[in-house]
C-alpha positions in Angstrom: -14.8 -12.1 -10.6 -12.9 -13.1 -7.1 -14.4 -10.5 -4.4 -12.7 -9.6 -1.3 -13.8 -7.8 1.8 -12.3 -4.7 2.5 -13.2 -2.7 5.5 -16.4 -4.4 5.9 -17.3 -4.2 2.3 -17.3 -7.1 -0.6 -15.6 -5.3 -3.3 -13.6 -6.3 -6.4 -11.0 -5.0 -8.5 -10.7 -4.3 -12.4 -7.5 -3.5 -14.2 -7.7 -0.5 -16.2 -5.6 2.1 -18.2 -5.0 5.5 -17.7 -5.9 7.2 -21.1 -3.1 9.4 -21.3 -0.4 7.2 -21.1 -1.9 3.7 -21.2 -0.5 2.8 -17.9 -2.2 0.9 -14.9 -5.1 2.0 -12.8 -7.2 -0.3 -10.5 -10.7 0.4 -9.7 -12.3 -0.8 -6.8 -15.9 -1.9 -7.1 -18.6 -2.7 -4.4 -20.0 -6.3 -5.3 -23.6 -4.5 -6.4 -20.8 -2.7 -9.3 -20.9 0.9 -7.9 -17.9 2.6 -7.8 -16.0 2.3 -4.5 -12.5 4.5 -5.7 -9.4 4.3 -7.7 -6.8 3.0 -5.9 -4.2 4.2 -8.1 -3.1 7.5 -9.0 -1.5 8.5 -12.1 1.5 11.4 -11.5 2.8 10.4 -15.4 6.1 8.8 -13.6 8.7 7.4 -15.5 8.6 3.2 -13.5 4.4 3.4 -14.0 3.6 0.6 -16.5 1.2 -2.3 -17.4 1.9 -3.7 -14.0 4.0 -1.0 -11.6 1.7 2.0 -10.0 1.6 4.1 -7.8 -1.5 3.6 -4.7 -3.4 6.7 -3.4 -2.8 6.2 0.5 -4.1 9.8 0.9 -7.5 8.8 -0.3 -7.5 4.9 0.7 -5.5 4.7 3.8 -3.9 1.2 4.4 -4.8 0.2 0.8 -1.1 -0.7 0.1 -1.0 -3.3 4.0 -4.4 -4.8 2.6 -3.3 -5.5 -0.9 0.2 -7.3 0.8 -2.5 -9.3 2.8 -4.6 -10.6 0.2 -1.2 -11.3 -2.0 -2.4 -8.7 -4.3 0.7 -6.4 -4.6 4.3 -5.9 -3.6 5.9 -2.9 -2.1 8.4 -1.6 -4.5 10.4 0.7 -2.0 9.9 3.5 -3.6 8.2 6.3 -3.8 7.1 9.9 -5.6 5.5 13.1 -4.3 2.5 15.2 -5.9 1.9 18.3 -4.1 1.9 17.7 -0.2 1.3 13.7 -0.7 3.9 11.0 -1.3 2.5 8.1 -3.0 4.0 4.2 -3.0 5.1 2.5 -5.9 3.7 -1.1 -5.9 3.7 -4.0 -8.4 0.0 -5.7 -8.8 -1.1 -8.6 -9.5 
């Protein structure tokens, strides 16, 4: 398991999927295993897949910057809207 630090914190990330509709969700772990957050969110859109999702700024601010920094993820350019938030579309590695 490779573990990164992310705002001061060693953390690590695990691929899962959401149950609904078996597309990609990443949880982020603190290094002792607890549960740091989801940095995905699913809005059930039609480009989500095994390896395209969308990344919950509103919660995780700058999580989309620090994935392009580690060579995690890459912007897709686009984006979708649930309720007041906007949410961007990013390919993960």
């Amino acid at each position: 398991m490779k573990t990164y630090d992310y705002n001061g914190t060693k953390v690590y990330l695990q691929k899962e999927e959401y149950r609904n509709n078996g597309t990609l969700a990443v949880l982020m772990f603190k290094e002792d295993g607890e549960l740091y957050g989801c940095i995905t969110v699913n809005l059930n859109h039609p480009l989500q897949s095994d390896t395209l999702a969308f990344l919950d700024e509103n919660n995780m601010p700058g999580i989309g910057k620090w994935l392009r920094k580690k060579n995690l993820g890459i912007d897709m350019g686009v984006k979708a809207a649930s309720g007041f938030c906007t949410y961007p579309l990013y390919m993960l590695f």
